[in-house]
C-alpha positions in Angstrom: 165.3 137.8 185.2 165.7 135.7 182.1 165.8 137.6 179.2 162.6 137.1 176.8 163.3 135.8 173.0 161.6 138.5 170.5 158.4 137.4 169.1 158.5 135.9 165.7 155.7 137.3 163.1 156.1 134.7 160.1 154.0 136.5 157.2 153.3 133.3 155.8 152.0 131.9 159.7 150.3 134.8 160.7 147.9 135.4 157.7 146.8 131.5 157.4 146.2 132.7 161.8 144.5 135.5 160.7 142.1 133.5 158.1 141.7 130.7 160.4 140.2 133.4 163.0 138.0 135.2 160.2 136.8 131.7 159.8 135.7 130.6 163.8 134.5 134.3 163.9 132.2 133.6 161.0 130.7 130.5 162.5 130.4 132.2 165.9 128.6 134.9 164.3 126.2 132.2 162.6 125.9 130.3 165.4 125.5 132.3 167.9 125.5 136.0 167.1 122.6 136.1 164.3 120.1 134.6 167.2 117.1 136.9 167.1 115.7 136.0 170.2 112.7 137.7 169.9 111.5 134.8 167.3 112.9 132.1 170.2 111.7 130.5 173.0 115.1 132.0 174.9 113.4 134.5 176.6 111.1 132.8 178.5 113.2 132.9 181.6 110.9 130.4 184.2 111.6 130.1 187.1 115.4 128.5 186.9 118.6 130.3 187.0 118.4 132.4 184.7 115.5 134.3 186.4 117.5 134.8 189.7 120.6 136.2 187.7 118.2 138.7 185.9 116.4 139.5 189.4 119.7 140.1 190.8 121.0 142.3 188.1 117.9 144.2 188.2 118.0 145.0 191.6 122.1 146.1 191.8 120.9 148.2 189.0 118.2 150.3 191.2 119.5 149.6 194.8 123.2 148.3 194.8 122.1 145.1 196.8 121.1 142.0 195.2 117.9 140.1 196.4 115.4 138.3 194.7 111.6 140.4 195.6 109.2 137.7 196.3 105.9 140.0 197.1 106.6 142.1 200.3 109.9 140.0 200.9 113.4 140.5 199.7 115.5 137.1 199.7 119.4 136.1 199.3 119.6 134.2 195.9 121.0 130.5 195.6 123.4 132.1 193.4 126.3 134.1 193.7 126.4 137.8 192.7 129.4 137.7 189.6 127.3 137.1 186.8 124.5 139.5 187.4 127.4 141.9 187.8 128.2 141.7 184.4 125.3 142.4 182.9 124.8 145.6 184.3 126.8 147.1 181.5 123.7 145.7 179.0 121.5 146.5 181.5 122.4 150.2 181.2 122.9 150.4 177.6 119.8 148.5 176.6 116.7 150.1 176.7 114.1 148.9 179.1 112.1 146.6 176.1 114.9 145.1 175.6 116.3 144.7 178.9 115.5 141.1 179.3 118.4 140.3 176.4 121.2 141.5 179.2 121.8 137.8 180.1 122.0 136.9 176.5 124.4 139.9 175.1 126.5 139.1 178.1 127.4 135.6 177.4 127.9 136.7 173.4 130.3 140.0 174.8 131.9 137.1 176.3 132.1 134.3 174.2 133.8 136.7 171.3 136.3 138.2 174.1 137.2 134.7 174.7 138.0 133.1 170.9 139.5 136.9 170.2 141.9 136.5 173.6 142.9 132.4 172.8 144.3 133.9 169.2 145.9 136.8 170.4 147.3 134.7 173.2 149.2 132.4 170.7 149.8 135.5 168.5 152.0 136.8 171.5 153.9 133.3 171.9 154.9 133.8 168.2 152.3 130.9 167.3 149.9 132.5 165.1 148.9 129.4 162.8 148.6 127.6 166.8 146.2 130.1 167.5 144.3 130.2 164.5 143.8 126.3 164.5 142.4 127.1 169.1 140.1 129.8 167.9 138.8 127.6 165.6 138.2 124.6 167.4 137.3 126.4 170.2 134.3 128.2 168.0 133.1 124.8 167.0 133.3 123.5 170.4 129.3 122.2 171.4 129.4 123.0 174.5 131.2 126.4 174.0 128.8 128.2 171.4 125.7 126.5 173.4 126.5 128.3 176.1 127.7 131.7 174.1 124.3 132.0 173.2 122.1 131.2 176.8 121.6 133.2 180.0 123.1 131.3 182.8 127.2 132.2 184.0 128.8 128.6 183.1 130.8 130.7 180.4 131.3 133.7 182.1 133.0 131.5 185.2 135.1 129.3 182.4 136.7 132.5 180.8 137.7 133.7 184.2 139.3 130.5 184.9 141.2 130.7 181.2 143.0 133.6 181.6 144.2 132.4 184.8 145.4 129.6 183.4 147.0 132.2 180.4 148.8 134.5 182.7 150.2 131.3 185.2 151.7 129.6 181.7 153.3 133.5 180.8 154.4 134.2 184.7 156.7 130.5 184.4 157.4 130.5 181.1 158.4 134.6 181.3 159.7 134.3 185.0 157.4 137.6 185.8 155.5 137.0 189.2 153.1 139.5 188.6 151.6 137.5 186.2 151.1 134.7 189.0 149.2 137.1 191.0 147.2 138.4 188.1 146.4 134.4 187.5 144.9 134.5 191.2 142.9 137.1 191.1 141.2 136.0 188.2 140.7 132.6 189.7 139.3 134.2 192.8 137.2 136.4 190.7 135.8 133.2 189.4 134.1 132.0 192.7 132.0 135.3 192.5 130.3 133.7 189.7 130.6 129.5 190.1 131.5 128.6 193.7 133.1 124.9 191.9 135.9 127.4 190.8 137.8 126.4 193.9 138.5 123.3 192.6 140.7 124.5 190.3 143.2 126.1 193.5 146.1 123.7 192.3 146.8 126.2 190.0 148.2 128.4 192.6 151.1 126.2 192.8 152.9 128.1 190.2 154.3 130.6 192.6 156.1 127.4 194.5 157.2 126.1 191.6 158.2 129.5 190.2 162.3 129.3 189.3 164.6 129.8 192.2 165.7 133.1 192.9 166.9 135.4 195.7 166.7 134.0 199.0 164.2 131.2 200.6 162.5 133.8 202.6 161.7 135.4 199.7 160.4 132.5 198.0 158.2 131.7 201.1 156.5 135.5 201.4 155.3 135.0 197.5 153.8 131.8 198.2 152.3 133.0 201.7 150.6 136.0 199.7 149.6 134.9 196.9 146.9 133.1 199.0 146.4 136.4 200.2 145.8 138.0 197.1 143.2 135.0 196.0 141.1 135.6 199.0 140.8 139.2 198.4 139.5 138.4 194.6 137.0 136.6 196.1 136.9 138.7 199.2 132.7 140.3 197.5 131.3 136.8 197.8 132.3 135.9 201.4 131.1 139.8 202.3 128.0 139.1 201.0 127.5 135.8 202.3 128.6 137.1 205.8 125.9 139.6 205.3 123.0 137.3 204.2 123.7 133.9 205.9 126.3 135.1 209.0 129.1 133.1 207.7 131.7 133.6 204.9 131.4 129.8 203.6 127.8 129.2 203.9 125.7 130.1 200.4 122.4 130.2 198.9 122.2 126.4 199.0 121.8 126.4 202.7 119.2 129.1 203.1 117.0 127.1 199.7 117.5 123.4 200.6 116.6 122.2 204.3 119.3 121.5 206.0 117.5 117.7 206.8 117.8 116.8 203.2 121.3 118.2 203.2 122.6 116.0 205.8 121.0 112.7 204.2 122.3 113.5 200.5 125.8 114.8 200.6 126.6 117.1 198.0 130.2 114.9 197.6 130.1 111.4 197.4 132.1 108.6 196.1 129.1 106.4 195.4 128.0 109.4 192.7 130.6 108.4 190.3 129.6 105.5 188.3 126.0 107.4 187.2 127.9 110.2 187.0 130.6 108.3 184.8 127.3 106.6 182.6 126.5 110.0 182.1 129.6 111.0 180.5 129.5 108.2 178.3 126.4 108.4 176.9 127.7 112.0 175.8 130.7 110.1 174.5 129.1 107.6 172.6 126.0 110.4 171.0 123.2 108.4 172.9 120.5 110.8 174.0 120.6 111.8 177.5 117.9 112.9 179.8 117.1 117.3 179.9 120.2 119.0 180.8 120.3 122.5 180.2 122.4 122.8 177.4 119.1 121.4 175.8 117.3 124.4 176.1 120.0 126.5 174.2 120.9 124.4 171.8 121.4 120.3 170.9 122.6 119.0 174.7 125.5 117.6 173.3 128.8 119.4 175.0 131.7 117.6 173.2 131.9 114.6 170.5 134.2 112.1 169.6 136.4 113.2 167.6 137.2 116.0 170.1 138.0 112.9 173.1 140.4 111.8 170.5 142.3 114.7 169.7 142.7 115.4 172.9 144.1 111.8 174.0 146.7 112.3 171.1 147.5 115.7 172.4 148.6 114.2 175.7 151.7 112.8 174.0 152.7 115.7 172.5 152.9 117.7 175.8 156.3 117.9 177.3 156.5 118.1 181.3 157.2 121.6 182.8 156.5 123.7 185.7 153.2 124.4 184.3 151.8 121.0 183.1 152.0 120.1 186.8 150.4 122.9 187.9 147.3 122.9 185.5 147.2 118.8 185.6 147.0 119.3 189.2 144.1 121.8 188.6 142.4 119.9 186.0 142.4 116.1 188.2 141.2 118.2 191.1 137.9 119.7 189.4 137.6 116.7 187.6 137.6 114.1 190.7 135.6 116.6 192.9 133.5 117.1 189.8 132.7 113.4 189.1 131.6 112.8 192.7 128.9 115.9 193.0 125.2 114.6 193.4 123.7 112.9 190.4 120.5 114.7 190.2 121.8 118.0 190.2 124.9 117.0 187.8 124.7 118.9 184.7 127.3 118.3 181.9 127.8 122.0 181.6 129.7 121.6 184.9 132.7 119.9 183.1 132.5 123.5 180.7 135.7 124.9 182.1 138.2 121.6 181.7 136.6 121.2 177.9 137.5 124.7 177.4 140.8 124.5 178.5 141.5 121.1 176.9 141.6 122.9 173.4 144.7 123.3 174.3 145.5 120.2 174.0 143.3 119.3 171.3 145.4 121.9 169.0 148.4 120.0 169.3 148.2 117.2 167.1 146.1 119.4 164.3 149.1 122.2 164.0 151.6 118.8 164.1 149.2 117.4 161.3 149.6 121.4 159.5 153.2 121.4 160.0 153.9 118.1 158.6 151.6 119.0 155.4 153.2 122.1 154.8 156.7 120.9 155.0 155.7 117.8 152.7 154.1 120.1 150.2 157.6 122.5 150.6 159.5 120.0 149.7 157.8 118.6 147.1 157.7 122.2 145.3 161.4 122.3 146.1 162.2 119.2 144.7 160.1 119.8 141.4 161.7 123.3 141.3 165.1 121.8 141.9 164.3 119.0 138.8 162.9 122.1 136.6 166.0 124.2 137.4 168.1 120.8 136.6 166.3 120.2 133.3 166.7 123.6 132.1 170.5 124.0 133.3 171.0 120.6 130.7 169.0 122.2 127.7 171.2 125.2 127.9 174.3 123.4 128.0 173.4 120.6 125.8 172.1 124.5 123.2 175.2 126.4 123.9 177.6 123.0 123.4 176.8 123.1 119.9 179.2 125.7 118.6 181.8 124.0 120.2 181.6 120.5 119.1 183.8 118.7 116.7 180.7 118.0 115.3 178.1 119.6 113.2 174.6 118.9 111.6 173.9 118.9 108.1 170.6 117.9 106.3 170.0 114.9 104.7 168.3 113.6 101.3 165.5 111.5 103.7 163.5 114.7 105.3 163.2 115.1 108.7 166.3 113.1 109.4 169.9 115.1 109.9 173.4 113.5 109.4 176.7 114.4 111.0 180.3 115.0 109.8 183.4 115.8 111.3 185.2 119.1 111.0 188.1 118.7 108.2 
């Protein structure tokens, strides 16, 4: 194994980290922790997601076995089970007044978990001020904080899908496998909450790409299990939908929609992509566009600008590894399967994942932009330090020269003005 360099802690880096943090953690808090939703429309579930991931939490809290109760009937949800999973920790420690905010203090729990894991991740690749600079953009990210602060499981799903992006970028860059693994079973953990999580499976091309070592058959029993070990992450949703629908890889979709209207609007289409490419541009461009659910927890708008643009500069500061091509591969494949789902049902908070994990490309060009500040204000202290050190070095000479020279001063009859004679 290739030995790893010691971590560099830079006082000077670290603390201007440190206060960049304090800073996204203040605007989270703002933005999304002060929220009293008792004074909001928020918790006014309907009859929408949200609903069916409370009715499912509710009912693995008393029974173990989720189901949506409609009367004398208990039915499958179009939804998978991960995100009313998590909330059974608020579920339990809320009392039952307040139950209904288990959604809400789930997303939050989340949400800071995430910003506080993107610092310390940089903080462990001896890039503090890099992490800083991600925490903060990633606070101030629309999209992100909008969905911090609602009660469906786009975020819960996207910081699943981080940290396996994390731990495959450590497993290549540290040559530890285990990591790799960890990476897929995070990834598979994903589908239990967003079944779209698949398309992001390119990832798992780490482990082929993983540096040569030991013999080829060793090389091919990683790669063979680490398939394996992806399945069994994602092993509780295929159990339950064996249980509820008789087959591993049908879902909720197929029990809710008729299976006529199924067959005459594919889910997948390459004649979805140019409404589904207006759509992004309307974001792009701050035009308004039509109810989405990000409306309901905040503005609608997911990403600006200014965001598109620091991320297209980013691109050229990449430099092409093991890694890039495994998490380009990822991000092209959820973005082309992504970009051909079914217009009516395509929601912008879809793309949450890839705008989440395009911070870190976004970063780039602003810690270039800090680097090249700092070193032009460094040298500009050094060189006016080096001209006051130079200016003071002649006054002393030009002082202690004085006793020494064949010359001396002696006043004259006009005041103010000396004259000089030589030394006899």
């Amino acid at each position: 194994m290739a030995a790893v360099p010691k971590r560099n802690f830079a006082i000077g880096p670290f603390f201007i980290g440190t206060l960049l943090l304090f800073c996204a953690l203040t605007f989270y808090y703002f933005a999304v922790l002060k929220i009293d939703y008792h004074k909001t429309m928020l918790l006014d579930l309907g009859w929408s997601d949200p609903s069916q991931y409370f009715a499912q939490a509710r009912a693995l809290l008393k029974h173990g076995y989720p189901y949506l109760d409609f009367g004398y009937d208990k039915l499958p949800s179009m939804y998978p089970v991960g995100y009313p999973a998590l909330m059974l920790p608020w579920l339990k420690v809320l009392p039952e007044a307040d139950s209904i905010l288990a959604p809400f203090r789930t997303n939050q729990t989340i949400g800071l978990l995430l910003l506080l894991a993107t610092f310390g991740f940089y903080a462990y690749l001896g890039i503090p001020l890099t992490g800083g600079f991600a925490a903060l953009l990633l606070a101030t990210l629309p999209g992100f904080f909008t969905f911090c602060r609602s009660s469906t499981s786009e975020l819960s799903a996207s910081a699943l899908i981080v940290f396996a992006f994390m731990f495959a970028y450590l497993g290549l860059k540290e040559e530890r496998r285990w990591k790799i693994y960890l990476s897929a079973i995070f990834l598979g953990l994903s589908l239990n909450i967003r079944v779209q999580s698949l398309f992001f499976a390119p990832l798992l091309l780490a482990m082929a790409l993983f540096p040569a070592q030991g013999t080829r058959l060793h090389w091919f029993l990683h790669c063979l299990a680490l398939p394996i070990v992806f399945a069994l992450a994602a092993t509780p949703l295929l159990v339950l939908n064996s249980i509820q629908f008789h087959s591993p890889f049908q879902t909720g979709y197929a029990f809710w929609v008729s299976s006529t209207w199924l067959a005459t609007h594919p889910f997948f289409s390459l004649r979805h992509i140019p409404n589904n490419i207006a759509l992004l541009w309307r974001e792009l461009t701050l035009r308004p566009q039509p109810v989405m659910v990000g409306h309901y927890f905040g503005t609608g708008t997911f990403f600006v600008a200014a965001f598109i643009l620091l991320v297209g500069v980013g691109i050229f500061f990449i430099r092409l590894n093991r890694f890039v091509i495994c998490a380009f591969s990822a991000g092209l494949s959820f973005f082309a399967l992504t970009i051909t789902y079914y217009p009516r049902w395509m929601d912008l908070r879809f793309y949450l994942p890839l705008l989440i994990l395009l911070v870190a490309v976004a970063v780039l060009p602003v810690i270039w932009a800090a680097e090249t500040l700092l070193e032009f204000v460094r040298r500009g202290l050094s060189g006016v330090s080096l001209a006051l050190s130079f200016y003071k070095t002649t006054q002393s000479r030009s002082i202690a020269g004085l006793g020494s020279s064949p010359f001396h001063y002696a006043p004259s009859p006009i005041p103010g003005v000396y004259r000089t004679k030589a030394f006899s």
